[in-house]
C-alpha positions as CSV (number, residue, x, y, z in Angstrom):
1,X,0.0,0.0,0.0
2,X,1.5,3.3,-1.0
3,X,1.7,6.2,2.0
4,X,0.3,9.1,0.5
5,X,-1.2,10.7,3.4
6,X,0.4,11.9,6.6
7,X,-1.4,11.1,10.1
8,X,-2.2,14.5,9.9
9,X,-4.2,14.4,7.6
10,X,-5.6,11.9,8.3
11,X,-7.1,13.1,11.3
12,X,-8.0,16.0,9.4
13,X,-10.1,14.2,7.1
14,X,-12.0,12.3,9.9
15,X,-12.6,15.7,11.4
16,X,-14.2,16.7,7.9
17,X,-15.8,13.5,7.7
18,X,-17.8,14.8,10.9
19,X,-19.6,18.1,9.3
20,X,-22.8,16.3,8.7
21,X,-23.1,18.0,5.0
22,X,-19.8,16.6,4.4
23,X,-20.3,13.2,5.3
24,X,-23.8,13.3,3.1
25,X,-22.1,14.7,-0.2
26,X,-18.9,11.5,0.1
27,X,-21.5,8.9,1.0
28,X,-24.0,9.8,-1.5
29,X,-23.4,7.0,-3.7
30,X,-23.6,4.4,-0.7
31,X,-26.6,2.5,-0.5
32,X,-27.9,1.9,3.1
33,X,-24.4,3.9,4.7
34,X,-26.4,3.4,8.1
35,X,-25.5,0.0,7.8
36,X,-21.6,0.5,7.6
37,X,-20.2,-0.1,10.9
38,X,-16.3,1.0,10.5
39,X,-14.7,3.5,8.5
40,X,-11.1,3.3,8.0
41,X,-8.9,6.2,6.3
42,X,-6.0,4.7,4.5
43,X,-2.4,5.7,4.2
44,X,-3.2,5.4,0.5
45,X,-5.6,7.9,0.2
46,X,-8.9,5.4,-0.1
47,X,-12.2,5.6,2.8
48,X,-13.2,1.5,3.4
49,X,-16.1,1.2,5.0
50,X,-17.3,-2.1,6.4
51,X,-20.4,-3.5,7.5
52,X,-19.2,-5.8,10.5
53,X,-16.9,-4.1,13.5
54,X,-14.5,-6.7,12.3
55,X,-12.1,-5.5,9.6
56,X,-11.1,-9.0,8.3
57,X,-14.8,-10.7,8.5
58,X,-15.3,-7.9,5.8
59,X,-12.4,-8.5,3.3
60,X,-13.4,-12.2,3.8
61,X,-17.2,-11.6,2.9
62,X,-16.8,-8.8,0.9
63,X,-18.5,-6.6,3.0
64,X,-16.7,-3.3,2.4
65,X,-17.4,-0.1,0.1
66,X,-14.1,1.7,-1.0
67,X,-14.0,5.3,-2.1
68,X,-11.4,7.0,-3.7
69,X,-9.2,9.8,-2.2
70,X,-10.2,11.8,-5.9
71,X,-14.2,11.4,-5.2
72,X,-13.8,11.9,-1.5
73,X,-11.8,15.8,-2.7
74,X,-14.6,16.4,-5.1
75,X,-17.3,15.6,-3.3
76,X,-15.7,17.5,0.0
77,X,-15.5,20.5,-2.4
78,X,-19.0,20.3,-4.1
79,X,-20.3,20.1,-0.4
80,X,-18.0,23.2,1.0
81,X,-19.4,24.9,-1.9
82,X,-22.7,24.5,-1.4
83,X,-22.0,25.5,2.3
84,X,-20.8,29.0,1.7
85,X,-22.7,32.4,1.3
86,X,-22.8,33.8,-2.1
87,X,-19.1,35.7,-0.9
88,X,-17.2,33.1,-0.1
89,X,-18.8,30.9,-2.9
90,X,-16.7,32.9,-5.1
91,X,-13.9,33.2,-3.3
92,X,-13.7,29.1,-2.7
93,X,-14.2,28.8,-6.7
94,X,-11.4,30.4,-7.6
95,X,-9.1,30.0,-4.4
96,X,-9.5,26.5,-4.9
97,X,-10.5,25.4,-8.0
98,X,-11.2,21.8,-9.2
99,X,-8.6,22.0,-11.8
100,X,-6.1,22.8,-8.9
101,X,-7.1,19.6,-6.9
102,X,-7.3,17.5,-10.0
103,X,-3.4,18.8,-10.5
104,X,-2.7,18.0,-6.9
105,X,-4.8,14.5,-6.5
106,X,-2.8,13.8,-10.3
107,X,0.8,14.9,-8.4
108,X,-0.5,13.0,-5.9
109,X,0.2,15.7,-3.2
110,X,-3.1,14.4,-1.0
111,X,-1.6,16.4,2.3
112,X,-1.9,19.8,0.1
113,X,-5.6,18.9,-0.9
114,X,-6.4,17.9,2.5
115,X,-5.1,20.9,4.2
116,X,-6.8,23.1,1.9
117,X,-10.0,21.8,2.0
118,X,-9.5,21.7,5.8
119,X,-8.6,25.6,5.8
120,X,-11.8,26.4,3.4
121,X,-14.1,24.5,6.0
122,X,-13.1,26.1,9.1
123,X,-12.5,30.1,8.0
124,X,-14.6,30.4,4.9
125,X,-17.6,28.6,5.8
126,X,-20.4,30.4,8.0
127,X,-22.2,27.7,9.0
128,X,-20.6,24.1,10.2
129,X,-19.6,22.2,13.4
130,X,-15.8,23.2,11.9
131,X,-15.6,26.9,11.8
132,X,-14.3,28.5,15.4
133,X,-15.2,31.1,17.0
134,X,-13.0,33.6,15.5
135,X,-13.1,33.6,12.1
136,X,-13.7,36.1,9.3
137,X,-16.7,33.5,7.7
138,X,-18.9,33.9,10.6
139,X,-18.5,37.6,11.7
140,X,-15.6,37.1,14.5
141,X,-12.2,38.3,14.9
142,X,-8.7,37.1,16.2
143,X,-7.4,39.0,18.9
144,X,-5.7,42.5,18.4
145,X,-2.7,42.8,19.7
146,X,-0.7,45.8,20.4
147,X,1.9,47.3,18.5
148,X,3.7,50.0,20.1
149,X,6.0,50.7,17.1
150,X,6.5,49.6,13.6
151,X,7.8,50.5,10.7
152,X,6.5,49.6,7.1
153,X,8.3,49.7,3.8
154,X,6.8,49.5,0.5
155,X,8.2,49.9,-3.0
156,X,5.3,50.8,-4.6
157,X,5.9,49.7,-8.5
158,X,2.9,49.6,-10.3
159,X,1.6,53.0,-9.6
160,X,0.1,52.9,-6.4
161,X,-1.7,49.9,-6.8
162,X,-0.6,46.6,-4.5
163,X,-1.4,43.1,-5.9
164,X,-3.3,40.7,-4.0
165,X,-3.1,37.5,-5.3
166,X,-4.7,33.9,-4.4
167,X,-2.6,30.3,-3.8
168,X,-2.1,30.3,-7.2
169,X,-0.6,33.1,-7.9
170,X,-3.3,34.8,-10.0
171,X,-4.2,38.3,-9.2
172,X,-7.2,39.0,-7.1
173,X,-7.4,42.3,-6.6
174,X,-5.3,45.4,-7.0
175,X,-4.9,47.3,-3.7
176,X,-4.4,51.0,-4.0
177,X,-1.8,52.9,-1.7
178,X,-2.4,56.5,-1.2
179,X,-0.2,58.3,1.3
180,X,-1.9,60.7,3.7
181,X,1.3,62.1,5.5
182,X,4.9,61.3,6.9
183,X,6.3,61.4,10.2
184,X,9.5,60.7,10.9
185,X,11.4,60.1,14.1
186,X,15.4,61.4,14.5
187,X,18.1,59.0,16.0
């Protein structure tokens, strides 16, 4: 069996597993998923579920339902879609498109598409046994904390304008820098 997952992530995609809208959109296919008993996450990438609490009774019997790492990403993205306001919708669409997990699940980087749709699920998701307390999705924020001093430089190329960009590098938005005043402190 090839290790293409970490613990990590494994534990990340049980913890995904357990939004309820999740679980519904990666089951979908399963006929009578109430009657699954186990589900293992594999090193390989693959969900087994199995009918009996016994893992071998259900290799012997063939009693198990195996679901891809690719249709588990999918579907986890179809259902984190669905999840979102009309905002974040956006933002998750081209943030994370399908064509960048279908590069990733085809690299076979599963840790990268696990840890995105991990991030997506708890800060840009308003609704969701996932998203914390403090996030930007659901109205909260972190905590401040105080800076007494700092000091910011920027080369400001392109005008005045700064560039956002996304995990892909694309350009969001352009942020534009006007300067209001100086102060300046002698040594």
């Amino acid at each position: 069996m090839e290790k293409n997952l970490t613990d990590r992530s494994q534990k990340l995609i049980e913890m995904l597993l357990m939004e309820p809208k999740i679980a519904e959109a990666v089951f979908v296919d399963i006929e009578h998923r109430e009657a699954y008993k186990i589900l293992d996450i594999n090193q390989d990438g693959t969900l087994t579920l199995g009918k009996r609490s016994v893992r071998w009774w259900n290799r012997l019997f063939n009693l198990e339902k195996t679901i891809s790492f690719r249709d588990f990403a999918f579907s986890t993205f179809r259902a984190l879609v669905g999840m979102a306001n009309n905002l974040n919708k956006n933002t998750i669409l081209q943030g994370l498109s399908q064509e960048l997990i279908a590069k990733a699940v085809l690299d076979k980087k599963y840790d990268f598409v696990v840890d995105r749709l991990y991030d997506v699920a708890r800060f840009a998701v308003e609704s969701g046994q996932l998203n914390t307390v403090a996030t930007p999705a659901n109205g909260g924020t972190m905590p401040e904390k105080r800076v007494e001093t700092a000091t910011i430089g920027i080369a400001l190329q392109n005008k005045g304008y700064i560039p956002i960009r996304d995990s892909v590098g694309n350009v969001l938005l352009n942020l534009r820098v006007k300067v209001d005043g100086y102060t300046f402190d002698t040594i």
